[in-house]
Structure formats: structure tokens, C-alpha cells
N, C-alpha and C positions, 0 to 999 in steps of 0.2 A: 606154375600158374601165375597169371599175370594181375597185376590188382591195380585200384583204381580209391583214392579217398575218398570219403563221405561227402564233402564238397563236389568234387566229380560226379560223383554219382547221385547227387542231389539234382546237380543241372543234365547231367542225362533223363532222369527221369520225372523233370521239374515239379521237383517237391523241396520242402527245405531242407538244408543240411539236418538240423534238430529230428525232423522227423524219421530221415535217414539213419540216424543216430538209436531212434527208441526204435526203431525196426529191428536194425542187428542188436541191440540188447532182448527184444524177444524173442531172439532166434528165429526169425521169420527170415533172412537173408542166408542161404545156405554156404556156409565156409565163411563167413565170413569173420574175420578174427581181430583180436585187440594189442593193437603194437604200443603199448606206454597208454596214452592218454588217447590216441586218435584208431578211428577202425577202419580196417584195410577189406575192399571188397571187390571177390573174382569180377575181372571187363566185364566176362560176360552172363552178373551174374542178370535176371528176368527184376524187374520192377514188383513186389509182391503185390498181389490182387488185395484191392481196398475195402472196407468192410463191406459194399455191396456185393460181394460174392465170397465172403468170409463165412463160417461156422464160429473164426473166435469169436466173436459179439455178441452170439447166436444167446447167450445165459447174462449178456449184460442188461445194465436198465437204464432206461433213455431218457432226457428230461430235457426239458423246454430249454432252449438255445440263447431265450431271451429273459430278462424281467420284465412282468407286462401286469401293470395296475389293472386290479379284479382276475388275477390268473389261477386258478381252482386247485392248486396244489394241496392247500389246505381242506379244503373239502371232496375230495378225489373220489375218498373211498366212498364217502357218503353218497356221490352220483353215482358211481359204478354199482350202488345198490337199486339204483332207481333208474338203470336200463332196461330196456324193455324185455318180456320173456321172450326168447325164441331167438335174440340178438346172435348171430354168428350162426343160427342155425337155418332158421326158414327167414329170418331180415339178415338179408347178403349186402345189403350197402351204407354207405354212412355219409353224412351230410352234415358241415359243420362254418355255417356263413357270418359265424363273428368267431375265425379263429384266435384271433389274439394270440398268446403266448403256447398255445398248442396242449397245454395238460392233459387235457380229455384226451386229443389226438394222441397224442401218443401213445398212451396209457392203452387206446382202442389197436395200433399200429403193434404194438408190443404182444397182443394176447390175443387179439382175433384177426383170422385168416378171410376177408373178406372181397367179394366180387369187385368192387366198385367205392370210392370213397372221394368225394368233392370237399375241401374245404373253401374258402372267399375269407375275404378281410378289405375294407374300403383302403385301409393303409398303405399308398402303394409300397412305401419304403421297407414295411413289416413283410408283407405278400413277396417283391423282390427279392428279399433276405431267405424266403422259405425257396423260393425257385433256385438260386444258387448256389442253399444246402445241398440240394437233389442233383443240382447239373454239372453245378463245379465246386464243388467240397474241397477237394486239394489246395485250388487255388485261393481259395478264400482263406484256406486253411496257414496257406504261405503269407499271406498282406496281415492275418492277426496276429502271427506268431512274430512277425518282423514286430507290430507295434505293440506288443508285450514286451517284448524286449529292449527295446527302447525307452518305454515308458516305466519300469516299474524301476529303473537303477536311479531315477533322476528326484530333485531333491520336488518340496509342496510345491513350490515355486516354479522350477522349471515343468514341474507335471501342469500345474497352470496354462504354461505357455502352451506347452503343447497340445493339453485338451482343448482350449480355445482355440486354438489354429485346425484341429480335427474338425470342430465343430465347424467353422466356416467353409473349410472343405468342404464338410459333406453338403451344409445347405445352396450350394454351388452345385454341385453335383446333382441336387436334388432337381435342378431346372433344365440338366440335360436329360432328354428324353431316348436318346440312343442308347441301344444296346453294349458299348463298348463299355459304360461307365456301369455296368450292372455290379460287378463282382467289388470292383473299390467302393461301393453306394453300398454294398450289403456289409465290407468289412468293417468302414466307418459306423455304420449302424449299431453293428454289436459292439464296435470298442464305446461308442458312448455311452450306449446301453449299460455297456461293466464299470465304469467310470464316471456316468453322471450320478448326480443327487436321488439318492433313490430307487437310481432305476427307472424315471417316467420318462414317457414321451410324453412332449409338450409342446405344442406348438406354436407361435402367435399369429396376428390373423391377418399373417400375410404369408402363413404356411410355413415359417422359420424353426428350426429346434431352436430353443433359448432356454432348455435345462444348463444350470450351473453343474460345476465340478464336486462330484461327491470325495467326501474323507476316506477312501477305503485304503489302506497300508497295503494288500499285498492282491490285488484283482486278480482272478482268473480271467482273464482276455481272451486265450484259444484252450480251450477243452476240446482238439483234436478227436480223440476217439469219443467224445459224446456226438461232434457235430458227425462224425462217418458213419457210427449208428443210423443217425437219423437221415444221412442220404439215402443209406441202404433202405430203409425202412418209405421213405416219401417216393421211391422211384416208380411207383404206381397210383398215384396219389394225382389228383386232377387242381391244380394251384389255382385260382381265379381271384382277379384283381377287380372289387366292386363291392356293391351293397348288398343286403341279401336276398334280395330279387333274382340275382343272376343264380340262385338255384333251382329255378322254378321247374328246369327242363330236366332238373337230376333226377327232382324226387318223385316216386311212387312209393305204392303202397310196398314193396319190398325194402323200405329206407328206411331206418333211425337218424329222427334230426335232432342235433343239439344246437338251440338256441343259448347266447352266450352274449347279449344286446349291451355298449353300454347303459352302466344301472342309471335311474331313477334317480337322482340326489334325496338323501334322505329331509335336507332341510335345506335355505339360501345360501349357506356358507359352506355348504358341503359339497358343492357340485364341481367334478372333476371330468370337464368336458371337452378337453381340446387334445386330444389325441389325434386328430383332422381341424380344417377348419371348419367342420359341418358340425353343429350344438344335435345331440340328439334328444327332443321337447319331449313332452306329454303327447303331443302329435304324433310322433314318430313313433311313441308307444303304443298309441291306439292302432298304427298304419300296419304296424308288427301284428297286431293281433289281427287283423283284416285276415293280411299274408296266412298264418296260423292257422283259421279258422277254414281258410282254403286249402290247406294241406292236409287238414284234419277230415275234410271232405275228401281226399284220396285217399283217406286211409293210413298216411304216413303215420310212426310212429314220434310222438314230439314230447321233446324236456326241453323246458328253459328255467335260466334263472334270472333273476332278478334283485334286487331291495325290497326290503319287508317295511313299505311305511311305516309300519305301528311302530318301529322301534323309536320313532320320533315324535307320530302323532296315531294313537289308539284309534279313532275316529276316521282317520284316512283310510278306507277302504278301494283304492287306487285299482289298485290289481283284484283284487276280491271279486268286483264288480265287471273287469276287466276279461276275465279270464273268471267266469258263472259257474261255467257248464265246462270245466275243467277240472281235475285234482288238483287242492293247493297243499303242499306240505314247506311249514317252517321250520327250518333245519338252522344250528348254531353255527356260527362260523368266522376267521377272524380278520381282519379288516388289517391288515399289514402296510399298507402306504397312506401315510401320509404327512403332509407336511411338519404335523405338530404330533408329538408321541399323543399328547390325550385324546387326538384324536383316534388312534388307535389302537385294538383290539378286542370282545367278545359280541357278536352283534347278530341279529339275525337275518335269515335271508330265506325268499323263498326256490320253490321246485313245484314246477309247474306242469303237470304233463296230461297227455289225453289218454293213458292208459292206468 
């Protein structure tokens, strides 16, 4: 039998050597065998099929690809109580136009077998990132693993250089509008994402990333099998790049929609608003509930969440007033980014829905 290195057969079947590597340690490459330190694998042996047509993944658990300020990990379960009845059974489709970080999604992607499922996100950069999960995972999979391994051997210093050098890349990138610059625009995304301060995107308002370089010692940069779960999983999945108008043609009364808006600031110093260069006002919260209130006339099924003004000013009856002639439940919840620890941790939040 004739055999071929890991290297070889990385660029046969253009994927990285490393992931060539954790392939034949799970036995998924047939024969193939371990000579000293390096693995030797038959010419001819097939490229294994990736987790979108895999059973291994099949009992794995998926989770958001990104950090994304207000991402409902934390309060997961507490939504998933406050899905509507009949979800998965007589409401066959899902609707989710402030994806962000995907928690819900997935959480929904992972346990229910559904007709039809639209998410939107205005970000193009975040929206991009989701599309290249789905279409080309490998590849993405190969530019993050190159800059994990680059980046994590080198000292505060030279990590410096290099995160600052990503960064201008990517906001370079961010201005090419072709298609050929997708997949390096999505990997720069998540390496800053695991490597900036916090986790946020942030923008200046000239559309710039200008998050600084976070303290993390040892990042996870490519989690491989979480991002090929999650292709497997988005490969029917409708991606749209806009506000959350562009659902208007999804939903019917057979939808469960989860609003996901950015929040309300609870006070003047608390507003965390540039994830886009577009501030979303009190305007934009009233223009939501317009939207809402039209959907609710089709019947759709709706949860959102929000900020609980009172948790700053008792007397603010913001949303209350907002949202009448809807269910309001305040539900605990913890407030995980921000720039200063006191700012965060135990805080309430609402849930909003017409059921």
C-alpha cells in the first residue's frame, strides 16, 4: 500500500495539516497509521465527509462562534421557557432579525427540526461571518488555525503587533465589497473577536473596529468542531444582511419571532451603542414596536427582550407603556461586559411577548 503524509494530504484535500492530524487520531481516516511522531495515510485514502453529513456531532452541543455584547447565554433557559406552545409542532418556522451572537439560534438549530428559519443582523461583518460558517467552514477553518498558531507562541508584545496589524487588515477589508475577500473578512473577525478587549465590537463613526487588545493567556481562536457543527446545522438556514424590516416577507402566523433589539441604555453613561455606525434612539424603539404590533396582527408568535428601566429609574415606565397590550415579565439576568467590573453583574431585564 502506498501512503502519502499528512502534509500531502492536507493540500489534496485542502484542509490544514492539524486537522488532517485530529482526523486520523479519531479514526475517521481508514488505515491510517502512526510512524514515530508523523501519520502515514493510504493515496488513496476519500477526504472524510465534514460534520454536515456526519452522525459524529449528531449528541454534540453548539454554541455561538462569537462573543457578542447582550448574547443570552446567560438567560437561555429562562427564554426557552417562554417559547411559545405548539413551537416545533404546529409553528414550523423561526424568525430571528437581531441575530447577534446566535444563542437562541442555535439552541433552536440543536432541538427543533423546523420548516423554514430566517435570521438578519444589520452587521455586515457578523451576517458575513455567519454565511461562511455554512458555505465554507474548512476554509475558514484553515486561515484561523494558521492564526492561532502564530499568535499564541509569541511574547504581550509581539501579540500586540500582530493584533494591531489584524486589525487594520481587517478594517481594509471591511471596504472591499467583493466577494473574494469574504472568507479572510470572516477569519479576521473571529480572531479579533477571541483577542480583543472583552470581546466587543466597536466601532468609530467612521465604521472603523478600534477595540484594543485583550489580556487573554491562552485564546481559543479555532474551535474547529464547534464552527462544523454549526455549518452542518445553518445549511438550511436563510442568512440576511439588513434591519429588521427585511423579515417582513418571512413571517406569518406559522412563525415564532424572537426579537433581540439593541437594549435601551439603562442611564447616560451606560449606553453601548456602536456596534454599527447607526445609534439605535427611543425612536427606533417606538418604530420596533410599530413593526411588532404589525406582526401581531398576523398572528405571528413574538418574544423580545429588552432593559428593564426601573432597574435605574422606578418611575420610567418606557416599555410598560410601550408594549400595553402585551405580557411583560421581569426576569434576573447578568450583565457580563463591560468596561468597568462594577459595572457588571445582577440586573433585570424584560420578556416581552403576545402570547
Amino acid at each position: 500500500m502506498k501512503y502519502m503524509t499528512a502534509k500531502e494530504a492536507a493540500e489534496k484535500w485542502n484542509i490544514s495539516q492539524r486537522r488532517v492530524a485530529v482526523l486520523c487520531a479519531e479514526n475517521r481516516i481508514e488505515n491510517a497509521e502512526m510512524l514515530g511522531n508523523m501519520w502515514l495515510i493510504p493515496k488513496d485514502a476519500e477526504k472524510p465527509q465534514d460534520a454536515r453529513s456526519l452522525r459524529y456531532f449528531e449528541n454534540k452541543k453548539i454554541k455561538p462562534f462569537v462573543k457578542w455584547a447582550g448574547g443570552k447565554g446567560q438567560i437561555l433557559d429562562i427564554i426557552k421557557e417562554n417559547f411559545p406552545n405548539g413551537f416545533g409542532e404546529t409553528i414550523r418556522k423561526y424568525a430571528e432579525p437581531f441575530v447577534g451572537g446566535g444563542a437562541v439560534l442555535f439552541e433552536i438549530l440543536a432541538n427543533y427540526d423546523l420548516d423554514e428559519i430566517m435570521i438578519a443582523d444589520i452587521n455586515q461583518e457578523l451576517v458575513n461571518s455567519f454565511i461562511v460558517v455554512r458555505d465554507n467552514v474548512e476554509e475558514l477553518i484553515n486561515l484561523l488555525e494558521s492564526m492561532q498558531k502564530e499568535f499564541i507562541p509569541l511574547s504581550t508584545e509581539d501579540r500586540k503587533i500582530y493584533y494591531y496589524n489584524k486589525r487594520e487588515l481587517f478594517n481594509d477589508l471591511k471596504q472591499d465589497k467583493s466577494n473574494s475577500m469574504s472568507v479572510a473578512l470572516a477569519a479576521l473577525f473571529i480572531f479579533l473577536n477571541k483577542t480583543c478587549f472583552n470581546g466587543l465590537y466597536r466601532v468609530n463613526s467612521k465604521g472603523g473596529f478600534n477595540v484594543p487588545m485583550g489580556a487573554y493567556k491562552n485564546p481559543l481562536i479555532c474551535d474547529a468542531e464547534n464552527l462544523q457543527l454549526i455549518s452542518q446545522k445553518l445549511q438550511n438556514v436563510k442568512i440576511v444582511c439588513g434591519d429588521y424590516k427585511e423579515s417582513i416577507d418571512f413571517i406569518d402566523e406559522n412563525t415564532f419571532v424572537y426579537f433581540d433589539p439593541p437594549y435601551r441604555p439603562l442611564n447616560a453613561t451606560s449606553a453601548f451603542t456602536s456596534y454599527n455606525e447607526v445609534v439605535f434612539t427611543d425612536c427606533n424603539q417606538e418604530e420596533l414596536a410599530e413593526y411588532i404590533n404589525m406582526l401581531n396582527e398576523r398572528k405571528a408568535k413574538i418574544l423580545l427582550s429588552n432593559s428593564d428601566p426601573k432597574n435605574h429609574n422606578e418611575e420610567d415606565n418606557f416599555f410598560d407603556d410601550l408594549y400595553a397590550n402585551y405580557n411583560i415579565k421581569r426576569i434576573e439576568a447578568s450583565r457580563m461586559i463591560n468596561s468597568k467590573s462594577s459595572g457588571r453583574g445582577k440586573i433585570k431585564e424584560l420578556l416581552i411577548s403576545n402570547f
